[in-house]
N, C-alpha and C positions, 0 to 999 in steps of 0.2 A: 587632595584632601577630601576625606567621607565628608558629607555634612548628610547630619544625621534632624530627624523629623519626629515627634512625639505626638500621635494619631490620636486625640479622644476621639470614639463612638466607630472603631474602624469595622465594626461589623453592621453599622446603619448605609444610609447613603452617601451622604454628602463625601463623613472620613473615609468611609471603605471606599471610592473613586479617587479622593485624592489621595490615601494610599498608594492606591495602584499608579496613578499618574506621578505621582513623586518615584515611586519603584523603577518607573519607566524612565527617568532623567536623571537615574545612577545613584538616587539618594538612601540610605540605611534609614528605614522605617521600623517605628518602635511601637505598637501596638498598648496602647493606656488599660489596664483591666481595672474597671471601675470596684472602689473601694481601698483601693492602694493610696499609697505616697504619693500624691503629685511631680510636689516640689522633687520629691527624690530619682522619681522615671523623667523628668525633664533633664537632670543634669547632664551637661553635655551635647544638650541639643540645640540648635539652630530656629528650629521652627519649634510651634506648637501648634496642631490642626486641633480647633476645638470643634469637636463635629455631635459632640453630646447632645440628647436630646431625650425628653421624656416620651414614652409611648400615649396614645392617644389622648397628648399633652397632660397627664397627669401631673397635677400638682406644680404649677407652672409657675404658678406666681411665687413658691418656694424652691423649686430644686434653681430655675432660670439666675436671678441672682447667688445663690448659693456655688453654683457651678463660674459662673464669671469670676467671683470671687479668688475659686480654687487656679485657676485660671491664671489668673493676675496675678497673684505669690507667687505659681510655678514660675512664668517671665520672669516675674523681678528674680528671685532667686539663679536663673539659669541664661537669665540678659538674652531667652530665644526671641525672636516676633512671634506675633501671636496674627494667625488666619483662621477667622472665621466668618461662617457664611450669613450673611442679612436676608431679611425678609420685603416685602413691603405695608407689611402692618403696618408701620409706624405712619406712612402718607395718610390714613384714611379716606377719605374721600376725592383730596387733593384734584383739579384737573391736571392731566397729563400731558405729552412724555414724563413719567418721573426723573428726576435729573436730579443733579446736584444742586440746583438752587431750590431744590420744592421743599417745601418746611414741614415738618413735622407734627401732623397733628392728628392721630388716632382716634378713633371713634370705638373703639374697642379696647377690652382688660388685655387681652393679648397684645396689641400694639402701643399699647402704656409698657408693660412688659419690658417687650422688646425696644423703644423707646429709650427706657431707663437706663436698660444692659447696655447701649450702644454706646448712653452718655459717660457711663464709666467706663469705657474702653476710650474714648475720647479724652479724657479728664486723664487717663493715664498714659495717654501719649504726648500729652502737654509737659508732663513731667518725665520723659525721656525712652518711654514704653513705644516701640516699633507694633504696630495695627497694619494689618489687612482686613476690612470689612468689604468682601464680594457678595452685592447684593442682586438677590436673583428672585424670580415669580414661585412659582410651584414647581416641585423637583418632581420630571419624567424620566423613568426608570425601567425598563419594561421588563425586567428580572425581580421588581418588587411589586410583590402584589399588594401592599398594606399602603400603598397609596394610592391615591384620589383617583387620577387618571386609570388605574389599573382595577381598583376596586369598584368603584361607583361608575364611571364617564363608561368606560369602556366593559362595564361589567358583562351586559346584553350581549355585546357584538355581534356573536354570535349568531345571536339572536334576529339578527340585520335594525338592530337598535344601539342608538348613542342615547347615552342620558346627560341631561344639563341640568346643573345644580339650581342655576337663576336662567338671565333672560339667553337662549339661546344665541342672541345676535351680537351678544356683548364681546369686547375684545379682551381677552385675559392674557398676561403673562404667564410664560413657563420656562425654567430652566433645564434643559436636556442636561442632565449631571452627567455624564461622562466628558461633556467640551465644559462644563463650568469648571470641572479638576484640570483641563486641562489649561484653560485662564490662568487658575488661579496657582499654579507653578508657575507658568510664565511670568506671572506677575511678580511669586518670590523671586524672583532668580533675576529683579532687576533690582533689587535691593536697597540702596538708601538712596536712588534713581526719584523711589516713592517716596512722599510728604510723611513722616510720621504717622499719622492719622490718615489712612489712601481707604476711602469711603467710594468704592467705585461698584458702578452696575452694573450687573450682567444681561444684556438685554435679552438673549436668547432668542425665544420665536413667539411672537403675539398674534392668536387667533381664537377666533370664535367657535364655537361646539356648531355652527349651522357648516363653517367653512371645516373643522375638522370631517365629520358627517360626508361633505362631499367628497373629500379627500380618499377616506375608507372606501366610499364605495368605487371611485376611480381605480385604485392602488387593487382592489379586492375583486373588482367586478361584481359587486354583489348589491343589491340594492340596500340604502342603509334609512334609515325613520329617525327623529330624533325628538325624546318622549323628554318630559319634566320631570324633574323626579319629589315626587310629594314631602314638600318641604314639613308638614305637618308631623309626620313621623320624625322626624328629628327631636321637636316638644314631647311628643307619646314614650319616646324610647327615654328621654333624657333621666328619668330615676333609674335607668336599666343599662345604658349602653352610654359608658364617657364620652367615647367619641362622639358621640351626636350631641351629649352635651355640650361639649366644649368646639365643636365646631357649628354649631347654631349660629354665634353671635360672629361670623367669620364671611357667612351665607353673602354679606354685600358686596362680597371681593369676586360674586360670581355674577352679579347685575352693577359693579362701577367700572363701564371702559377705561380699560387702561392698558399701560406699555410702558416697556424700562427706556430711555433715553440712550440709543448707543453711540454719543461722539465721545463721551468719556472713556470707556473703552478701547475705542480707536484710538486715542491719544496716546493711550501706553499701548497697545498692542497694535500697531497699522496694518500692520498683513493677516491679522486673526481671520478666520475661517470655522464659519459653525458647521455642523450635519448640516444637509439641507432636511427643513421641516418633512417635506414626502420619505426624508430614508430612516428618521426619528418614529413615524408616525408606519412606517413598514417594519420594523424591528419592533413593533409593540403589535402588530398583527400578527407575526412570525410567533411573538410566546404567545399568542392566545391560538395559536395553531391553524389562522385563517389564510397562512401566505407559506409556501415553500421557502426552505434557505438558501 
C-alpha cells in the first residue's frame, strides 16, 4: 500500500529534505502550494510535514498560530499525524543537556511563540491527534545560503575568517537537516510504537565557532581567524533590515552553552548514525568552493 505524505514549505529546508527522505523510503509526496485548501490536499494522507515558515520571521506572532491552526483541521479532517520540527527557543536560558525533563521557560517573543504552538499540538494529542515534534538546534544546509551558518558564520571563509555571532567559545546546537529528515522518517515509520505526543530531540552536532574555525582550517589547510561580528549593527539596521530585527532578541542563543540531550533519541532509534561533524562541515566548504568533490 502507497502511504502518501502532505509536504508544507517543501521548497524551504526542513519540508524539502523530508520530502526527499520520505521519496527515498517509497512514500507518494504531495507538495502543499500555500493558499490552497489544506484540509482538501491532506485527504488521503498519512502524514502531514509541517515544514512552513515565514521568511526572516515575518510576522510571526500571526502567521505561527494561524498556520498550527491550518494544520490541526487538515489532521483532524484527514486522521494523518502530523510532523513537525521544534526549536529550542522555548528552554531559554535553561542549564543543559536539554532533555525531556527541562521545562519550558523562554526569555524571548519567539520562544513564547514557539512555546504556545507546541502547547496546542500537545493539548491535541490528548484528544486523540498523532504529534511528531523533532526538536533540533539550527538547521545546516550547505545548499542554502539564507541561513545563518552560510550567510553570516561562514560568510568570510574565504577570506580565512569565521565570524561568531556571541562568545566564540560557547557550545551551540545544530541540526545537519539532511540526517534530521532522515530521523524523523524513521521515527514515522515506527508509528503508534510512539506516545501520541513523541516530543523528541534531535541532538545532531554541539560545537563552538573556536572549535568549528579549527576545524576549517584542518579540513582546508588554510589558516582560519575567528572575528566577532558587531552585534551593534543589528540595532542600526533594525528600521531597515527585518532579519536583524527580529533576530536581535535571539543574539543569547549564541553566548548560552548548550546541547540537545541524545538518550531520547537513542531510545527510539539504537543504531541511528549522524554525518560525522568534519564531512558536514566539508560539504559546506565544497559549496563555498574552498574544498574539491
Amino acid at each position: 500500500m502507497t502511504r502518501t505524505a502532505l509536504v508544507l514549505g517543501a521548497s524551504g529546508g526542513f519540508g524539502g529534505q523530508v520530502a526527499l527522505a520520505l521519496q527515498a523510503a517509497g512514500w507518494e509526496v504531495r507538495r502543499y502550494a500555500r493558499g490552497t485548501d489544506m484540509a482538501a490536499a491532506a485527504q488521503g494522507a498519512q502524514l502531514i510535514v509541517n515544514g512552513l515558515n515565514s521568511p526572516a520571521y515575518h510576522n510571526w506572532d500571526k502567521l505561527i498560530p494561524e498556520i498550527t491552526t491550518q494544520v490541526l483541521a487538515a489532521a483532524q479532517a484527514s486522521g494523518a499525524t502530523i510532523l513537525v520540527p521544534g526549536n529550542v527557543y522555548p528552554y531559554g536560558t535553561q542549564p543543559g543537556p536539554w532533555g525531556p525533563d527541562t521545562p519550558h521557560r523562554p526569555v524571548a517573543r519567539k520562544g513564547r511563540i514557539r512555546a504556545e504552538m507546541e502547547a496546542r499540538y500537545r493539548q491535541a494529542a490528548s484528544r486523540g491527534q498523532r504529534v511528531i515534534l523533532l526538536r533540533g538546534g539550527d538547521f545546516l544546509l550547505p545548499e542554502a545560503p539564507q541561513m545563518v551558518m552560510n550567510r553570516i558564520i561562514l560568510g568570510a571563509v574565504a577570506k580565512g575568517r569565521v565570524t561568531a555571532m556571541g562568545d566564540p567559545a560557547a557550545l551551540h546546537a545544530y541540526a545537519y537537516l539532511p540526517d534530521m529528515a532522515r530521523a524523523a522518517v524513521a521515527l514515522v515509520a515506527l508509528g503508534t510504537a510512539l506516545p501520541p505526543y513523541a516530543d523528541i530531540r534531535f541532538p545532531g552536532h554541539a560545537f563552538s565557532i573556536d572549535d568549528l574555525a579549527a576545524r576549517i582550517a584542518r579540513l582546508s589547510g588554510r589558516p582560519m581567524r575567528v572575528k566577532r561580528f558587531p552585534r551593534w549593527i543589528f540595532t542600526l539596521a533594525s528600521p531597515v533590515w527585518e532579519l536583524a530585527r527580529e533576530l536581535r532578541e535571539m543574539l543569547y542563543l549564541f553566548d548560552h552553552p548548550h546541547a540537545l540531550d541524545p538518550a531520547p533519541l537513542r531510545r527510539w532509534l539504537p543504531d541511528w548514525q549522524d554525518t560525522a561533524l568534519d564531512e558536514v562541515i566539508a560539504r559546506h566548504l565544497r559549496a563555498k568552493g574552498l574544498m574539491a568533490g
